[in-house]
N, C-alpha and C positions, 0 to 999 in steps of 0.2 A: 341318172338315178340319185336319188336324195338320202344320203350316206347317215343324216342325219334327223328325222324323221320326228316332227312334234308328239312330246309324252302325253297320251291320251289319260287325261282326269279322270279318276273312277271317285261317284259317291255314294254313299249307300244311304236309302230312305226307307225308313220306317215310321209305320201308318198305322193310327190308331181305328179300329174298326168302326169309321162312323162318314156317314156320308158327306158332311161338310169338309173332315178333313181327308178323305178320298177325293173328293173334287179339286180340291185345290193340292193336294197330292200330283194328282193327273195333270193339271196345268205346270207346275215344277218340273213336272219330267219333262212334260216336252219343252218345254221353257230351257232346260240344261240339256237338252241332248240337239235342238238347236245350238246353242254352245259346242257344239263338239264335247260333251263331258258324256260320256259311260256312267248309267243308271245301277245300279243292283238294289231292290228293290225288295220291303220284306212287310208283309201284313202281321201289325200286331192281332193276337188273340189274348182276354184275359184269362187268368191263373186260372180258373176254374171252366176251362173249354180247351185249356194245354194240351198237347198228346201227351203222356210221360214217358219218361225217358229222355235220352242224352240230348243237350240241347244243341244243334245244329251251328256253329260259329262263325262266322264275317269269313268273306273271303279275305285274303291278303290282299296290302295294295290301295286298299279304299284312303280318299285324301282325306275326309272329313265325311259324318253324318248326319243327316239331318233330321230331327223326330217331331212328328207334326201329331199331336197328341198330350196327353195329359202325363202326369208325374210316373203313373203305370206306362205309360208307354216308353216314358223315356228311361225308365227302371230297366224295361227289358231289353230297350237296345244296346244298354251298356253290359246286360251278361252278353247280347250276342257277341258285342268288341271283342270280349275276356278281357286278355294282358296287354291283346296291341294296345301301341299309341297312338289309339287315330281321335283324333277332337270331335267334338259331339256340340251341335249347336240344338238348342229346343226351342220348338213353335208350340205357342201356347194354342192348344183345342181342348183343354176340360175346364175344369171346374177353379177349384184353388188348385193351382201350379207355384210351386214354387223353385220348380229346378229348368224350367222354361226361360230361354233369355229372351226372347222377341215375341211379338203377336202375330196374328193374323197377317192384319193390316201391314205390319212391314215384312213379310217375309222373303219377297224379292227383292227389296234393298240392302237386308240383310246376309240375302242368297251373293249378287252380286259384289260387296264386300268380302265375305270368302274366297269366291272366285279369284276376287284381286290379290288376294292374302291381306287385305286390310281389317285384321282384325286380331287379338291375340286368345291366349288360352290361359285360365287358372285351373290349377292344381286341385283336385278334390279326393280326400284320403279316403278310403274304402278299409275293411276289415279283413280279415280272412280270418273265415271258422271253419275250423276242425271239428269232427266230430269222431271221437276212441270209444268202439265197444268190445272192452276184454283185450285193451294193450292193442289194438286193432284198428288203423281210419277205416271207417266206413264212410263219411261223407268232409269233402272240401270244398267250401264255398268263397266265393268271394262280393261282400255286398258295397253298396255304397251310403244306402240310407242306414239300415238296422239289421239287427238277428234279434229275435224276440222267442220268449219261452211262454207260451199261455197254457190255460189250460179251457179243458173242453166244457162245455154250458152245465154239465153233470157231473162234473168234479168238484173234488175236494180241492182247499189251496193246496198250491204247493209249497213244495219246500226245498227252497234252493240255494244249495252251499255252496258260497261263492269266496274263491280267494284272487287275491295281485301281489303277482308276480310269489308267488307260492306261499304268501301269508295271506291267513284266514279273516278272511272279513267279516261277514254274517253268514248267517242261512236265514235269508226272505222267506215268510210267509205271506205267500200274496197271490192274486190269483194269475200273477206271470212278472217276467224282467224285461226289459227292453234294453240292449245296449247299441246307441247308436253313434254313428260319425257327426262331426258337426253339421255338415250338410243332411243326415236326419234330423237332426235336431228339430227341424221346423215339423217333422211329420207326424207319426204314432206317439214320440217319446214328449212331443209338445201336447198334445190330446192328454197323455197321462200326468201332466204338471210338469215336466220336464223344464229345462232351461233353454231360452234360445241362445243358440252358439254362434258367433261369425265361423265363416267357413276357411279362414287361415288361421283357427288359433288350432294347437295343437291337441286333441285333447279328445278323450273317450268319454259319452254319457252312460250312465248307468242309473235305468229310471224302473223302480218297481210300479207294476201296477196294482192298483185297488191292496196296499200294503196293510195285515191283521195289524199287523204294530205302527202307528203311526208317527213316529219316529224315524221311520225307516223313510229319508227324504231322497232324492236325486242324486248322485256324489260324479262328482267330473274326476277323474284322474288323467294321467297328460300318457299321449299317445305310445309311448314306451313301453307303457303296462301292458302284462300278458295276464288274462282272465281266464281262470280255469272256472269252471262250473258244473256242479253236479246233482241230483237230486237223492236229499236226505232221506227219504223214506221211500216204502215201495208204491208209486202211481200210475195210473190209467189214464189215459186219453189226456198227457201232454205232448204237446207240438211246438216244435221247432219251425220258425219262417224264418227265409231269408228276402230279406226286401220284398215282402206280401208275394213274390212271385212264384216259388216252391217252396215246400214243408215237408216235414213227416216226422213221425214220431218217437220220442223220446224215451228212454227209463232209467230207472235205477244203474244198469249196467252201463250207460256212457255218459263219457267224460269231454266237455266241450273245451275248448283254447281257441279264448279270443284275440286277435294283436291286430296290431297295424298290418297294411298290407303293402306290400314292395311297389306294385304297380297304381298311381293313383289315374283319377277319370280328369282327362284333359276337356273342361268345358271354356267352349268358345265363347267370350265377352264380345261384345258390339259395345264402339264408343259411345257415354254419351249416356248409358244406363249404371246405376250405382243399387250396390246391394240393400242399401237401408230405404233406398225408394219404394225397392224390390217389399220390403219386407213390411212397411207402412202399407202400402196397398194392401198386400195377402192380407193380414191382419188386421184391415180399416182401422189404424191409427191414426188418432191426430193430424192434419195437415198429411192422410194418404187419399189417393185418388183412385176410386173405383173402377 
């Protein structure tokens, strides 16, 4: 008897609901479980077909995931992780991706690289927000792209009193805030004139949207800052998102804290790909290749 028995590879894949990348989903699996690797296997649906409530989490154990899909998909499969450490490679199937490492086209040489462990991981810082109503958490998130405060098509702006690290900043009038990671940076917080950030520098955006006072530009503070936030007057129909993928609503009575968060997303790099190519492309810059 074999005392000492090969550890069966568990990986988890998650799929973005669309028939191209369900196809080639379907050949992966069997393609890895050929391999001898154990599958667990998870269909993305977007935000707005979600069941709500508590979101169902990764088994334990998974070596690495793979998210064949667009920036939404790979959004959700990093709340499915939580806190484990399990590395997260992205196969580009949407549109502009920019947390995607590989294509299509190479997905099984990329597949195969992992398998061999030829490949490494960067660090990507995430946030954790709090939300206090009445000295009280009612909601803990933890995001990677952003937490943004808008307001709803028939609102007034808002008005949102913001301090760091317990000293008073402003109160934005605008019709929302976006606070992202650097690794958001490319996303919503770039759309509202935001800065693009490399994703090793330390460092928190804070990007108002459509701001009354224009004055009110983007301000980067470094990662250490803790963002309290609250809204100065009494409003209706603001929303709170957490990386476009859950929301709910806001008011007068709670008090948001935003910081760094302990557990960062370990994404898989493939040799041979460099972030500024990455970012020439998404952005068709200069000497970038579509």
């Amino acid at each position: 008897m074999n005392k000492n028995p090969l550890k069966i590879i568990r990986i988890g894949l998650v799929v973005k609901e669309d028939p191209k990348a369900i196809r080639k989903a379907d050949e992966l699996e069997k393609w890895l479980r050929l391999k001898k690797v154990d599958v667990i296997r998870k269909e993305y649906l977007p935000p707005d077909r979600m069941v709500s409530g508590k979101i169902k989490k990764a088994p334990p154990g998974l070596f690495c995931v793979f998210v064949l899909g667009g920036d939404g998909t790979f959004l959700s499969a990093v709340r499915w992780i939580g806190d484990r450490n399990i590395p997260v490679l992205g196969i580009k199937f949407g549109e502009v991706g920019f947390l995607a490492e590989t294509s299509e086209e190479s997905l099984f040489t990329a597949a195969e690289a992992v398998l061999k462990k030829r490949f490494s991981t960067s660090p990507r810082m995430r946030l954790l927000v709090k939300v206090l109503r009445n000295g009280k958490e009612i909601a803990c998130e933890q995001v990677l792209n952003d937490v943004v405060i808008n307001k709803g098509a028939l609102a007034r702006l808002a008005h949102i009193e913001t301090y760091i690290n317990d000293h008073y900043l402003t109160t934005y009038r605008a019709d929302g805030l976006i606070v992202s990671t650097p690794t958001g940076s490319t996303a919503y917080s770039l759309a509202a004139g935001g800065p693009v950030i490399h994703p090793s520098v330390p460092a928190i955006i804070m990007t108002p949207i459509c701001p009354f006072t224009l004055t009110n530009r983007p301000l980067i503070v470094p990662d250490s800052s803790v963002i309290k936030i609250k809204l100065e007057k009494q409003s209706s129909h603001i929303m709170l998102t957490f990386d476009g993928q859950q929301g709910m609503e806001i008011s007068r009575k709670d008090l948001l804290v935003i910081q760094k968060g302990a557990q960062p997303v370990n994404m898989i790099t493939i040799p041979g790909q460099d972030y500024f190519d990455v970012l020439k492309t998404k952005l068709r810059w200069s000497g970038g290749r579509v």
